[in-house]
C-alpha positions as CSV (number, residue, x, y, z in Angstrom):
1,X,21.8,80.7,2.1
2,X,21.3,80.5,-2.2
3,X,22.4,84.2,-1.8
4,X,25.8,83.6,0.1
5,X,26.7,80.5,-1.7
6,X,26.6,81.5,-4.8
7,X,28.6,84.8,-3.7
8,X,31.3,82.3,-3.1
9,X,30.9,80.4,-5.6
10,X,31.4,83.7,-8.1
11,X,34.4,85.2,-5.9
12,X,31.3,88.5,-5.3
13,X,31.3,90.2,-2.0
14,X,28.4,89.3,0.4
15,X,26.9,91.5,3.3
16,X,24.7,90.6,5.9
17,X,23.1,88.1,3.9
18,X,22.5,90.0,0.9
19,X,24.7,89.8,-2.4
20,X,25.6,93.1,-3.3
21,X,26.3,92.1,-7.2
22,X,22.5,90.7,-7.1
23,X,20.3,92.4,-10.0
24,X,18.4,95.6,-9.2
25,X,14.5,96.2,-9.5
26,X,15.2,97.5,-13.4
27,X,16.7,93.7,-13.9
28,X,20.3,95.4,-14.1
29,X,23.5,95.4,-11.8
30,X,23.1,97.4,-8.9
31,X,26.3,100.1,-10.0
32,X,26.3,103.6,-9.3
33,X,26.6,104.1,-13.2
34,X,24.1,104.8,-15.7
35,X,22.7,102.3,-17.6
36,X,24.1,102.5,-20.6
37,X,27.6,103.1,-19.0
38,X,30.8,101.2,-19.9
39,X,30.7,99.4,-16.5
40,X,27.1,98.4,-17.1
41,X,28.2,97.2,-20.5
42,X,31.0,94.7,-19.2
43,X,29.1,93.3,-16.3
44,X,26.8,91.6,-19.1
45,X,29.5,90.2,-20.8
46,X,31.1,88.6,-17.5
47,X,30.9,85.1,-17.9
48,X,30.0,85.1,-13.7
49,X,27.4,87.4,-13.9
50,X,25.7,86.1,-16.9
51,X,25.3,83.0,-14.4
52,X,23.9,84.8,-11.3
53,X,21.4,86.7,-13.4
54,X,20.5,83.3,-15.4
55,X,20.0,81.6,-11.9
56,X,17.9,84.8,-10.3
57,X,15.8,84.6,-13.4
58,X,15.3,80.6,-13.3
59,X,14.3,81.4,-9.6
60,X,16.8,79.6,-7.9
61,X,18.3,82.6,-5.5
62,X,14.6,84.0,-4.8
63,X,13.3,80.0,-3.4
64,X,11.1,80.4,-6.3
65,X,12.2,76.8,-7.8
66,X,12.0,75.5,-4.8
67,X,8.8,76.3,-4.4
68,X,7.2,75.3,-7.6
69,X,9.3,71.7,-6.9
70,X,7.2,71.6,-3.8
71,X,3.6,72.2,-5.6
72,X,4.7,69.7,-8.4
73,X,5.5,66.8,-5.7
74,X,2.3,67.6,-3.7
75,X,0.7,66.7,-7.2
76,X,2.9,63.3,-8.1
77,X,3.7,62.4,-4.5
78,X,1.1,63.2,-2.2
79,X,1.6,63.5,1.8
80,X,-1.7,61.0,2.2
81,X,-1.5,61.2,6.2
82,X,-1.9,65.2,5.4
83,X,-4.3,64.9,2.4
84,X,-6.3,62.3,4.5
85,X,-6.4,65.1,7.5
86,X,-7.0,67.4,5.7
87,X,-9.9,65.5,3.8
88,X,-11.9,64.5,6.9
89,X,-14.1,62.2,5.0
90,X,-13.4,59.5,1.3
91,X,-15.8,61.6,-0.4
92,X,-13.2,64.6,-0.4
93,X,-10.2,62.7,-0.6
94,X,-11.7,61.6,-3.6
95,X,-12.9,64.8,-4.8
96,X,-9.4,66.4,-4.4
97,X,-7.3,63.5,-5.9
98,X,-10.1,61.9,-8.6
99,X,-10.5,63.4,-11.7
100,X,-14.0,65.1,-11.7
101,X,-15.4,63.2,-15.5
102,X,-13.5,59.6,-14.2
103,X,-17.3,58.1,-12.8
104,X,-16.3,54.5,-12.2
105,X,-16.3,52.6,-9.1
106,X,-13.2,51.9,-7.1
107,X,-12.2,48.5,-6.7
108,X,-13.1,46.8,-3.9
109,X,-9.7,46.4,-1.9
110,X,-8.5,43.6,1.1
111,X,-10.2,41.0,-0.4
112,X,-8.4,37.5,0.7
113,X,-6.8,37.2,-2.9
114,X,-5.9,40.8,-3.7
115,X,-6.6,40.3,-7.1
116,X,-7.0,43.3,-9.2
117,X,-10.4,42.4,-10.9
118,X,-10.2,43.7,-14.8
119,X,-11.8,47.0,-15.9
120,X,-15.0,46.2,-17.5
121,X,-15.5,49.2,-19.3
122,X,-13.3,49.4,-22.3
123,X,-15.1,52.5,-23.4
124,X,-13.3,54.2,-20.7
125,X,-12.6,58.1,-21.3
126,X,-9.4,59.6,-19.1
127,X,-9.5,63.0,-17.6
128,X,-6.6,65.3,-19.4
129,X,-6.9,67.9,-17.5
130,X,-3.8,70.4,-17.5
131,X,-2.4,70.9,-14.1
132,X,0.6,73.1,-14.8
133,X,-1.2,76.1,-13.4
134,X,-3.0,74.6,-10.5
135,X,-3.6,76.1,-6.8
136,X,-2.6,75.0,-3.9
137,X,-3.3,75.3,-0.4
138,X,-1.0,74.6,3.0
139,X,-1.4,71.6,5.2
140,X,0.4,70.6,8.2
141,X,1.9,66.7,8.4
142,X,-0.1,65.1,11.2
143,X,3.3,64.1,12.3
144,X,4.0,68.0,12.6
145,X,6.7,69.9,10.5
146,X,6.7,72.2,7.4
147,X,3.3,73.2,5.9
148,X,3.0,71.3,3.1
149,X,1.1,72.4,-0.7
150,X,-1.8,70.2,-1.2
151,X,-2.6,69.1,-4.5
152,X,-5.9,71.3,-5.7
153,X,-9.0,70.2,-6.5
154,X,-8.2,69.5,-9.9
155,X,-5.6,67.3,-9.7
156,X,-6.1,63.7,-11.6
157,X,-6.1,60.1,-10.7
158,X,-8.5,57.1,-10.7
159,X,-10.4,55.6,-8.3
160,X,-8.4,52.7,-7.7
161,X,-5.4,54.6,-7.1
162,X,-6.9,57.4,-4.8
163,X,-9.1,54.5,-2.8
164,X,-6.1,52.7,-2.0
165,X,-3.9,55.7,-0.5
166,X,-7.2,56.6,1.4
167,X,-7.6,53.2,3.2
168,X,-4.1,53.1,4.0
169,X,-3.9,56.6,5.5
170,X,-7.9,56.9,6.7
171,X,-7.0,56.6,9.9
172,X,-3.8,58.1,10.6
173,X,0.0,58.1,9.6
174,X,0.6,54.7,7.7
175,X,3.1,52.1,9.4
176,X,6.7,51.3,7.5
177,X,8.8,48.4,8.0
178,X,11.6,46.6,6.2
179,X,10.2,44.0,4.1
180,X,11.9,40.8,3.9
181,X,11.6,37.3,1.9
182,X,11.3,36.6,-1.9
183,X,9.3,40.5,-2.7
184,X,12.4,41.6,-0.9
185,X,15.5,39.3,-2.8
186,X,13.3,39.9,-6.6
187,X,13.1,43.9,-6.0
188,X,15.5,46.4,-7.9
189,X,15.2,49.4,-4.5
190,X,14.1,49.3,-1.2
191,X,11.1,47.8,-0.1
192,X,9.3,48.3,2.6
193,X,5.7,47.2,4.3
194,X,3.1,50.4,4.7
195,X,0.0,49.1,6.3
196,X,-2.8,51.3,8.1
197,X,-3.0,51.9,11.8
198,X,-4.8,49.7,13.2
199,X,-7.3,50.8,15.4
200,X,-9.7,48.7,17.8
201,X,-12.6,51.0,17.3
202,X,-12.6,50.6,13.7
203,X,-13.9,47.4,11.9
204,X,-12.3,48.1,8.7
205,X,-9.6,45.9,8.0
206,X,-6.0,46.4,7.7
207,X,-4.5,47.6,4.5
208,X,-1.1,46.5,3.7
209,X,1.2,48.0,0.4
210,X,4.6,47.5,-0.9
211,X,7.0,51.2,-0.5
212,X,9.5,51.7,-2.6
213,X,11.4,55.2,-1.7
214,X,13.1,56.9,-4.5
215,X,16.0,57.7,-2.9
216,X,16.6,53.8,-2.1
217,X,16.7,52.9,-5.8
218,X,19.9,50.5,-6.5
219,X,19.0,49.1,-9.7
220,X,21.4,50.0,-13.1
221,X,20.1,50.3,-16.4
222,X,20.8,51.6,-19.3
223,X,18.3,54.8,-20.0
224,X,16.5,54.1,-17.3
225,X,17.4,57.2,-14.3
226,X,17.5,56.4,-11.0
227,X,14.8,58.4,-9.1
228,X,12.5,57.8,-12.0
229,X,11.2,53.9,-10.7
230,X,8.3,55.4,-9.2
231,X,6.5,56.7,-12.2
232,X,7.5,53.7,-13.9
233,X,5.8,51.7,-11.5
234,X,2.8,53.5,-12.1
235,X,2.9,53.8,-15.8
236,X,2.7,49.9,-15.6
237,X,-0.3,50.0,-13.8
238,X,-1.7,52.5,-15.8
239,X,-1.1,50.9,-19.0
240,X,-2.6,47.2,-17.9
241,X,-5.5,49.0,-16.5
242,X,-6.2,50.7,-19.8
243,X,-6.5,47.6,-21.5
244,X,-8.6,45.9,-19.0
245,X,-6.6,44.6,-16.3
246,X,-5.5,41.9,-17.6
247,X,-2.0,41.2,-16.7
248,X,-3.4,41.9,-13.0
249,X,-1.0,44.5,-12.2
250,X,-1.8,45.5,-8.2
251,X,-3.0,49.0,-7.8
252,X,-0.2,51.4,-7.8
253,X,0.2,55.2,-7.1
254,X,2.8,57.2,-5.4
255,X,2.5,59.2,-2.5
256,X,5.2,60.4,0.3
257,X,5.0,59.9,3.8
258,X,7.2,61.1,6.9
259,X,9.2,58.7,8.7
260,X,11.7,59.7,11.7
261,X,11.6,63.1,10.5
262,X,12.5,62.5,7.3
263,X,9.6,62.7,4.2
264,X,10.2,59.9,1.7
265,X,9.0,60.2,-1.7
266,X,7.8,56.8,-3.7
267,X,5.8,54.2,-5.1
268,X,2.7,53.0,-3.1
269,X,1.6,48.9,-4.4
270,X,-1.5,46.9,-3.1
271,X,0.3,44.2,-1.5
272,X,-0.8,40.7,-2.7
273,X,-1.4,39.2,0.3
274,X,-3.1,36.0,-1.7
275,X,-0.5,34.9,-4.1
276,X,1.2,31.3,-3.6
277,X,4.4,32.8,-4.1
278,X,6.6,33.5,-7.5
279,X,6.4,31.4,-10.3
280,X,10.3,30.4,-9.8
281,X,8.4,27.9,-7.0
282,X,6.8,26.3,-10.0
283,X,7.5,24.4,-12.8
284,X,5.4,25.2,-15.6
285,X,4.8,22.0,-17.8
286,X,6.7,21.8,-21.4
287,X,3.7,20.6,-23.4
288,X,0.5,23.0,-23.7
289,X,-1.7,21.0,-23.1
290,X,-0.8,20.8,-19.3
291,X,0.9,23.9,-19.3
292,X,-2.8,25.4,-19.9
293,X,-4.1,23.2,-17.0
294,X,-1.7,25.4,-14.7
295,X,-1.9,28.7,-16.5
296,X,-4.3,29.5,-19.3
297,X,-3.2,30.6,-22.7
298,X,-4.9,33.6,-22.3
299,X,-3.5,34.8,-18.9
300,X,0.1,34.0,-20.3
301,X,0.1,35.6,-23.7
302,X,-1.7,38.9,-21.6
303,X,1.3,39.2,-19.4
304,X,4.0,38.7,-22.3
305,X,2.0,41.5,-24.4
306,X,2.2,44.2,-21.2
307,X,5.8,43.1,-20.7
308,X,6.6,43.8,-24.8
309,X,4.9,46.5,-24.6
310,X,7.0,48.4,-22.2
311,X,10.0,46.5,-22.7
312,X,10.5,45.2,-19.5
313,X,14.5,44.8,-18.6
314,X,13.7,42.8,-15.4
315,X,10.7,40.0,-15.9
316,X,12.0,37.3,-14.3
317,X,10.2,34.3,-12.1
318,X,10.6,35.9,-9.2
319,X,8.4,38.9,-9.7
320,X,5.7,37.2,-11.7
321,X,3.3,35.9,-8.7
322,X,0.7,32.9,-8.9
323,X,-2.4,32.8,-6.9
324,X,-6.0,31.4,-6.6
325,X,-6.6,27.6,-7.6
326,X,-5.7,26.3,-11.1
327,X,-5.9,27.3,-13.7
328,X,-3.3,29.9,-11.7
329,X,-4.2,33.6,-11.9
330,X,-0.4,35.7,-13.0
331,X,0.2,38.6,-11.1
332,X,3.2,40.9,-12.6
333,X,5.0,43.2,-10.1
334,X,8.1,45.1,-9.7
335,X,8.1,47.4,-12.9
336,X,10.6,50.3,-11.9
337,X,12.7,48.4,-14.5
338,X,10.8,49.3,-17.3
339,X,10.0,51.6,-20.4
340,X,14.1,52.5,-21.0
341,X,14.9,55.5,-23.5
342,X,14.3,53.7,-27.2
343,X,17.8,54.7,-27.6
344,X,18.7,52.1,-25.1
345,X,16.9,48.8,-25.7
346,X,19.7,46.7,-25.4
347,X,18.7,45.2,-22.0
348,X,14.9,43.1,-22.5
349,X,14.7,40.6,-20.5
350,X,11.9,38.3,-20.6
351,X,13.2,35.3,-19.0
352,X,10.2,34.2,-16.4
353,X,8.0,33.4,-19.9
354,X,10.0,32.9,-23.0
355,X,10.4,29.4,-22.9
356,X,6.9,28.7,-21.9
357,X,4.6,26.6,-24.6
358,X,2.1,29.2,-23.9
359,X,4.2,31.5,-26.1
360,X,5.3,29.1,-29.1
361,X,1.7,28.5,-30.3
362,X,-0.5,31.4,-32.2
363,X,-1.7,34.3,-30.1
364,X,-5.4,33.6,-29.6
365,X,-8.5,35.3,-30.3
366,X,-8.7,37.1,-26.7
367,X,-4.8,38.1,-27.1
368,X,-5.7,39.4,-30.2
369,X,-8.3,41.6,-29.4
370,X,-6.3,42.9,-26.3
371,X,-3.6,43.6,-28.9
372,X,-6.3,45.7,-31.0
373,X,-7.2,47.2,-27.8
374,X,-4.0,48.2,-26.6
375,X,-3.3,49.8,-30.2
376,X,-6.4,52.0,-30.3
377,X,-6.4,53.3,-26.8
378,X,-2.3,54.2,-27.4
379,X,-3.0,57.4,-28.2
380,X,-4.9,58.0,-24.8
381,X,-2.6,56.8,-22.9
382,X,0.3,58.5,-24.1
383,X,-1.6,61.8,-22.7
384,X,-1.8,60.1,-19.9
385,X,1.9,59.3,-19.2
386,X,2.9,62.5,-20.1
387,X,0.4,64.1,-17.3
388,X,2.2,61.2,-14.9
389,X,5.8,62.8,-15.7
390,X,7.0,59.7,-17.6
391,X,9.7,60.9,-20.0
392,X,9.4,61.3,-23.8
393,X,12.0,58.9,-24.6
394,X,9.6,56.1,-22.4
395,X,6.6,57.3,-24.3
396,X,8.7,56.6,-27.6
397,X,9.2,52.9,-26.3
398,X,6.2,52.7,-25.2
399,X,4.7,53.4,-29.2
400,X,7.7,51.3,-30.8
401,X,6.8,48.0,-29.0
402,X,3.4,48.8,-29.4
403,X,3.9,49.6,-33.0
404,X,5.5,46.1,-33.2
405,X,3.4,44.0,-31.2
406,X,0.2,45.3,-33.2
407,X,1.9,43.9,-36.6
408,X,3.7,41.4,-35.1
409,X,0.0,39.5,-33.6
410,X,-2.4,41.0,-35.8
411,X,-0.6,41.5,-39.1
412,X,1.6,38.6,-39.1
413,X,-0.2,36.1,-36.1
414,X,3.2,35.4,-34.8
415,X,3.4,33.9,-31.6
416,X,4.7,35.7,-28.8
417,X,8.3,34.2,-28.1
418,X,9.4,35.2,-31.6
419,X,8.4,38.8,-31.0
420,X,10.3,38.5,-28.0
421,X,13.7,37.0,-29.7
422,X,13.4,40.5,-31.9
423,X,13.7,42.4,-28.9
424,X,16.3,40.5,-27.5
425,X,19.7,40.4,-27.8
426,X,21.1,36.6,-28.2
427,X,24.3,37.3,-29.0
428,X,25.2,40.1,-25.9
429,X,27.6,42.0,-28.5
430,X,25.1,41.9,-31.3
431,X,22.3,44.4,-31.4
432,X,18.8,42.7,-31.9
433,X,16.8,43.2,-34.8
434,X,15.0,45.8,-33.2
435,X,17.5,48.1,-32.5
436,X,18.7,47.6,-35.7
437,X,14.9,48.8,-36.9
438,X,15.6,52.0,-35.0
439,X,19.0,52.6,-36.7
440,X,17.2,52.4,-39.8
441,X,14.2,54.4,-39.0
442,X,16.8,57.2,-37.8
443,X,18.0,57.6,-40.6
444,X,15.2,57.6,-42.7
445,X,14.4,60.5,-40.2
446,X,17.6,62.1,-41.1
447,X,19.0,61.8,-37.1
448,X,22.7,61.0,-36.5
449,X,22.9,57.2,-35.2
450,X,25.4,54.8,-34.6
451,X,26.4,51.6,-32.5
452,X,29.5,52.0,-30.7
453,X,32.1,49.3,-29.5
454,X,31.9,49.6,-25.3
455,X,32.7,47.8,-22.8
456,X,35.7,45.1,-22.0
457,X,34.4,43.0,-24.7
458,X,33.3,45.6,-27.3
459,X,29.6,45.1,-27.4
460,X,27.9,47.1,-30.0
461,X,25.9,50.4,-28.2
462,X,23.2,52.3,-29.7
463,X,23.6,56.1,-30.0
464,X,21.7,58.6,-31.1
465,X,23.3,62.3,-31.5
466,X,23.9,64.3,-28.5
467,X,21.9,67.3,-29.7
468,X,19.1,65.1,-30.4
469,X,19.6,63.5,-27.3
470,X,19.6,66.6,-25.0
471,X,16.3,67.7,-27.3
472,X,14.5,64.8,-25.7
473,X,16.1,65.1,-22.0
474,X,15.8,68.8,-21.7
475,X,12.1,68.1,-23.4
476,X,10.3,71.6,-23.1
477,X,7.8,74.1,-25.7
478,X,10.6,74.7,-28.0
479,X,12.0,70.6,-28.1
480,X,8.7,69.0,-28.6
481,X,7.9,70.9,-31.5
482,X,11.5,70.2,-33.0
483,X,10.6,66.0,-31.9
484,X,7.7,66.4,-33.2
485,X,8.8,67.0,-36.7
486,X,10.8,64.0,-36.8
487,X,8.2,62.2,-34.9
488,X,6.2,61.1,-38.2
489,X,9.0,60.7,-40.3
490,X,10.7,57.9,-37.9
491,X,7.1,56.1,-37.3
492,X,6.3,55.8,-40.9
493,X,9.5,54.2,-41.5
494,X,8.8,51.5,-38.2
495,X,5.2,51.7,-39.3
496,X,6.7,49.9,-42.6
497,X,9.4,48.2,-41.5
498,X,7.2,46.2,-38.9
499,X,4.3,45.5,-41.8
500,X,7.1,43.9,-44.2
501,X,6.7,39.8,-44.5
502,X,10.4,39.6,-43.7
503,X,9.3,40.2,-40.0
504,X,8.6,36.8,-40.1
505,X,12.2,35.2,-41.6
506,X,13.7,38.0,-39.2
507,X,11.7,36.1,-36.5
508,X,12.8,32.6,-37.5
509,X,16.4,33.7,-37.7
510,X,16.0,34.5,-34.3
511,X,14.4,31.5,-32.9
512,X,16.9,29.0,-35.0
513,X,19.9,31.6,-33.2
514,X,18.7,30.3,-29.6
């Protein structure tokens, strides 16, 4: 099919199935002429055969791409119905998706509150194993179909992650319906209920989690590509987790499942079964002191740090969840939204917290050392993200707010709001101080920037150059070590910029602008 499409596509003959213009074993055009021949010769230089040769070497007319797509998505998106088959047992479910050094215990999941318990050891170590040149081996779908790569034996993920896709698919194909009500209205895709069969003979209990299939995504952000809410959702989790749970992200993973025939690829959420609904139901209480009695200043200030740290462009009441008795527990979902390009941070959006008292007094003692936390361990994680898939323009945001929430709590003890307000836009048109930051950092780091009028109102849009640009899209061997030489010289500059007292008139500005 490759073969005789792209023979139309060039205007080359096509017999039987095979294109006669196709390459020959030497790597050269299959004329009767010798090799260094004048015919030879011009074939190279035609435009149209440059392409089919490029594509044949890329592995594109051989099913060769197509098959290393496969083995990369049996990696990142699992067919847990097959895996599970395959498996037989938890033990080597867990040995094929857990990473072999990763020794802690699951959490325990289908309790009544579905409240992910924090992470006691903060000396945790991650696997980094490379998995570029992993095995595979075939599995059939239980549901029947194509034989499908399974992710080898040294593929990573945590307990928590691998425990919950094994509970949901343990005992079969996992169940999806439409999900309706608030989780449905607040999300930016599809959403969809996935809950284990449920079988008499079995006393386990039934486990339920929130799908979202990529090809259902319908949100629109700036830097943030559709088909890329998945691994967002699971940076989230993965970036809580490492410092301890504490914003109570749910368990999240992705995995792909069949469904009428048709195999959907997406993000796989513990459902909280337990909350009391989104905090929108709520009104939180204008001074602290009862504002505390409802949510404690330490459960607040952890969720604002998570959501400045990836730059959420979406945290608003209706996916922050409440649950257990008072002092509420927070529970932050719905993170396909986050972690844009730092070239694009022109969209936080922290409106479910920013005007709560919580974040207008001085980060305390326990937000402070989660802050330290979260700035030591950043190095970690960023191996981490990059094993996940997350793009090198996330990871960038991911070390800027970082960068600026480790100055802004421990260098300057700022509370929370104002670190917001330098993220945020408050005039739409008007680039926040942050972006500004970036500008400058730029072009300390001798990179072509500029804001651009756009839009019916001319808003002021950050660009970078589109050679740089492409160097972080196209991201491969020979572009990281090209970033990489501008990496330190643009994080020295932020480094400075975020350590400089006027962070704190900047901040002021900002508040006395709302």
């Amino acid at each position: 099919v490759w073969h005789k499409f792209y023979a139309d596509m060039l205007g080359y003959p096509c017999s039987n199935g095979e294109l006669l213009s196709s390459t020959t074993e030497d790597g050269g055009c299959p004329s009767k002429e010798s090799p260094g021949s004048p015919a030879r010769k011009q074939s190279f230089s035609d435009p149209r055969m440059k392409l089919l040769m490029s594509l044949q070497s890329n592995g594109l007319l051989s099913g060769e791409a197509d098959r290393q797509q496969k083995t990369k998505d049996a990696k990142a998106y699992p067919d847990i119905a097959a895996l599970a088959n395959f498996a037989k047992t938890k033990e080597n479910f867990h040995g094929i998706l857990v990473s072999p050094r990763d020794s802690r215990t699951p959490s325990a999941i289908g309790s009544p509150e579905l409240v992910p318990a924090p992470l006691k050891d903060e000396g945790i170590e991650f696997d980094l194993v490379d998995c570029t040149t992993e095995s595979t081996s075939a599995q059939s779908s239980p549901s029947g179909g194509e034989l499908l790569p399974m992710p080898a034996s040294n593929a990573r993920m945590d307990p928590e992650r691998a425990d919950l896709l094994w509970n949901l698919a343990s005992h079969g194909s996992p169940k999806l319906k439409p999900l309706g009500g608030p989780e449905a209205e607040a999300a930016t895709s599809g959403v969809y209920m996935l809950s284990s069969p449920c079988l008499k003979s079995s006393k386990d209990p039934e486990v339920q989690s929130i799908f979202k299939p990529l090809d259902e995504e319908a949100f629109a952000r700036r830097g943030i590509e559709l088909g890329m809410g998945a691994v967002r959702e699971e940076a989230a989790f993965v970036i809580d987790r490492a410092s301890g749970g504490r914003a109570r992200v749910p368990v999240t993973a992705r995995a792909s499942l069949e469904e009428g025939g048709v195999r959907k690829k997406g993000s796989v959420q513990l459902f909280v079964g337990g909350s009391l609904g989104p905090v929108e139901d709520f009104g939180v209480p204008r001074d602290l002191p009862s504002a505390e009695a409802m949510i404690s200043l330490d459960d607040a200030q952890a969720v604002a740090c998570l959501d400045i740290r990836i730059c959420n462009t979406d945290r608003h009441p209706g996916n922050l969840l409440l649950a257990g008795e008072k002092p509420y527990k927070l529970i932050c979902i719905d993170h396909g939204c986050v972690l844009p390009a730092w070239w694009a941070l022109d969209s936080a959006c922290f409106d479910a917290w920013l005007d709560w008292p919580h974040m207008r007094t001085a980060p305390s003692e326990a937000t402070m050392n989660l802050v330290r936390q979260a700035s030591e361990g950043l190095p970690r994680i960023v191996v981490e993200l990059e094993e996940l898939g997350l793009p090198l323009q996330a990871i960038w945001t991911l070390e800027i707010c970082t960068l600026l929430l480790e100055h802004g709590v421990l260098t300057h003890q700022l509370p929370l709001r104002s670190l917001a307000l330098l993220m945020t836009r408050t005039d739409p048109a008007e680039p926040s101080w942050l972006e500004r930051k970036i500008y400058e950092a730029c072009t300390a780091a001798g990179l072509a920037a500029k804001f651009v009028p756009e839009g019916k109102y001319g808003d002021l849009t950050f660009h970078i150059g589109e050679q740089f640009e492409r160097a972080f899209l196209g991201a491969g061997s020979t572009s990281d070590r090209r970033l990489d030489a501008i990496h330190n010289a643009f994080f020295i500059f932020l480094g400075s910029a975020f350590a400089n007292p006027e962070v704190i008139c900047a901040a002021k500005a900002a508040d006395d602008a709302m």
